[in-house]
N, C-alpha and C positions, 0 to 999 in steps of 0.2 A: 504494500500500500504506500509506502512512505518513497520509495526508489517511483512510483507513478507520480506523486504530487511532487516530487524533485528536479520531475521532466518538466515540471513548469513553473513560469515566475519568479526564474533563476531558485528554485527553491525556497523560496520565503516564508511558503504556504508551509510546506513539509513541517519547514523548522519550529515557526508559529506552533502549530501543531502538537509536536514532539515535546516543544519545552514549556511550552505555556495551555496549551489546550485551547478552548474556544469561547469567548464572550468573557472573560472574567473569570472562567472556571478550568480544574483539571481537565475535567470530561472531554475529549475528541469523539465529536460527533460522525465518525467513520461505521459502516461496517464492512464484511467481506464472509462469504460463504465459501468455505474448502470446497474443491473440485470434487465435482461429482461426474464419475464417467459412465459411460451408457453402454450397457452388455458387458457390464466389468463382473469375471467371475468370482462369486462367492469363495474366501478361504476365514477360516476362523482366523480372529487375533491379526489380519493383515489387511489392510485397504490395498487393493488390487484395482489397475488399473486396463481402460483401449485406448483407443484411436480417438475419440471421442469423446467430449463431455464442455462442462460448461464450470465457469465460476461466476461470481455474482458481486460487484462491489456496488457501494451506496453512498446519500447523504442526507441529510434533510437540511442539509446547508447549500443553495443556491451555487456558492462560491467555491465552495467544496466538490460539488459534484460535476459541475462545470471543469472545472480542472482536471477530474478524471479520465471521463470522457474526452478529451481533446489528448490527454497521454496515452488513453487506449486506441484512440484513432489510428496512432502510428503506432502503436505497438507491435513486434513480429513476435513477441517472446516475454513469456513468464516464468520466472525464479521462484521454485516454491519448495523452500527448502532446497534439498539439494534435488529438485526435478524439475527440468525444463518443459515447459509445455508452451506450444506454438498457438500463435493465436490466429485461428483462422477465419475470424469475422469476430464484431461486437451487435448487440442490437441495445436499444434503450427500452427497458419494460415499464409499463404504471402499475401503480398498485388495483386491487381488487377494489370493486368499487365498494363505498360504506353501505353499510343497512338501512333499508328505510327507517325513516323515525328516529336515527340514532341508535345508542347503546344499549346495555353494554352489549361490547365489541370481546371476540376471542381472538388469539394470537397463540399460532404453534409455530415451535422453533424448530429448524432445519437441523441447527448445530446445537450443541450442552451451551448451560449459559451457566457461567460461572458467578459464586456470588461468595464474599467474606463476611465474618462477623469475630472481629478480635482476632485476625489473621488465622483463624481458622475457616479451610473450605466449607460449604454450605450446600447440602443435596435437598431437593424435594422433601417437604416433610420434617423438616430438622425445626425445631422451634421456633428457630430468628429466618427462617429461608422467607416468607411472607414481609416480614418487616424489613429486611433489608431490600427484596426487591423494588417495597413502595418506594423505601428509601433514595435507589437507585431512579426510579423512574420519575420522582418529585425533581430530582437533582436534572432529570432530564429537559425537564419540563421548562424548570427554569433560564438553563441555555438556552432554549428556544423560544422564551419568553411566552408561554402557553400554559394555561392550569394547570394543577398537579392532575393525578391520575385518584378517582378512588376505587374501593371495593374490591382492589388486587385479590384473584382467587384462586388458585392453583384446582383445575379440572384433572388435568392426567400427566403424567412422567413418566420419563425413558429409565434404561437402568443407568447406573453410573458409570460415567466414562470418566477417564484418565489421560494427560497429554502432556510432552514436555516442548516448552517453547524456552527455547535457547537456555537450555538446562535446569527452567524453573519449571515445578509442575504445575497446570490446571486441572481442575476435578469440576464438574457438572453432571449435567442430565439437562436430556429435552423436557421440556414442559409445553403443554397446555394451558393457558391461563384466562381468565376472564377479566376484565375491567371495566370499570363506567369512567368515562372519558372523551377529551373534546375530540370531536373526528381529525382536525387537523394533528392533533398530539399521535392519535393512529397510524396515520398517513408519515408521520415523520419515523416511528420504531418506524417502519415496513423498510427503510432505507436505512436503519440503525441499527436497530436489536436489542434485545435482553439484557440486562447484569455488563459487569464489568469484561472486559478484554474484547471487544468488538474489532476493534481497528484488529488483531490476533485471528479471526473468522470465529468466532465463539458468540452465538443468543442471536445467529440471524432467522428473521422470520421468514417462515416457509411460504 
């Protein structure tokens, strides 16, 4: 993510980003869904790869997303981890339209979304897993200058997943969740995501 926003604006954007976050706050408003490839075969314990598949980046920052988009234009080639994948077209998706009448709105996550409480990981189900998501998702709200979120409800969860990004572990689970909230706040996860480590591909909505 950060090697795509470096391709533009001599960088300023990236760095902004990286060191400061966005509006006044840590939070970077990015997300990114790990490659998913098509007719990839099933092995236990190993993501296996084809020919084929897709990845998904986002924003719900105008300024943000614009930048992407015009580094994926030219892009020949993706660095993921150490697997190069060829980019052989992009297209720009919109989200699902909202429900009549408004909320609440459900939201299932593609990837685990990661969530802390006293620097301990946080699964579905764990005491504080509910409050720190609000937590997480108030904090969102306010970068975007959008109400908080209420009535966070956790519907269904995946098993627990495990992953190490550049030596440090994350632990999640997909969720299912429910919320009553403004549809623009909607609209903005759909290009965000869940919990903490998004810009990482972690709590993108499916």
């Amino acid at each position: 993510m950060y090697r795509l926003l470096e391709a533009q604006d001599d960088g300023a954007l990236a760095r902004e980003l990286h060191d400061n976050g966005w509006n006044g706050m840590p939070l970077k408003p990015v997300g990114v869904a790990g490659p998913l490839f098509v007719g990839a075969p099933p092995r236990r314990g190993v993501y296996t790869t084809s020919q084929q598949g897709s990845v998904w980046f986002g924003s719900p920052v105008p300024e943000i997303a614009s930048a992407l988009m015009r580094s994926l234009a030219s892009c020949e080639e993706l660095v993921w981890g150490a697997t190069r994948l060829s980019v052989r077209g992009i297209a720009l998706e919109g989200s699902a339209p909202a429900p009549a009448g408004g909320g609440p709105f459900e939201l299932e996550t593609l990837t685990p979304v990661v969530l802390k409480h006293e620097s301990r990981n946080l699964l579905p189900g764990d005491e504080h897993f509910v409050d720190r998501l609000s937590h997480n998702l108030a904090h969102k709200a306010d970068v975007l200058g959008l109400p908080a979120p209420r009535g966070v409800r956790v519907l269904e969860a995946g098993p627990r997943r495990r992953f190490t990004v550049r030596g440090a572990p994350r632990i999640g689970a997909r969720v299912r969740v429910e919320l009553d909230a403004d549809v623009r706040f909607v609209e903005a996860l759909r290009s965000w995501g869940l919990g903490l480590d998004t810009i990482q591909g972690f709590g993108w909505i499916r």
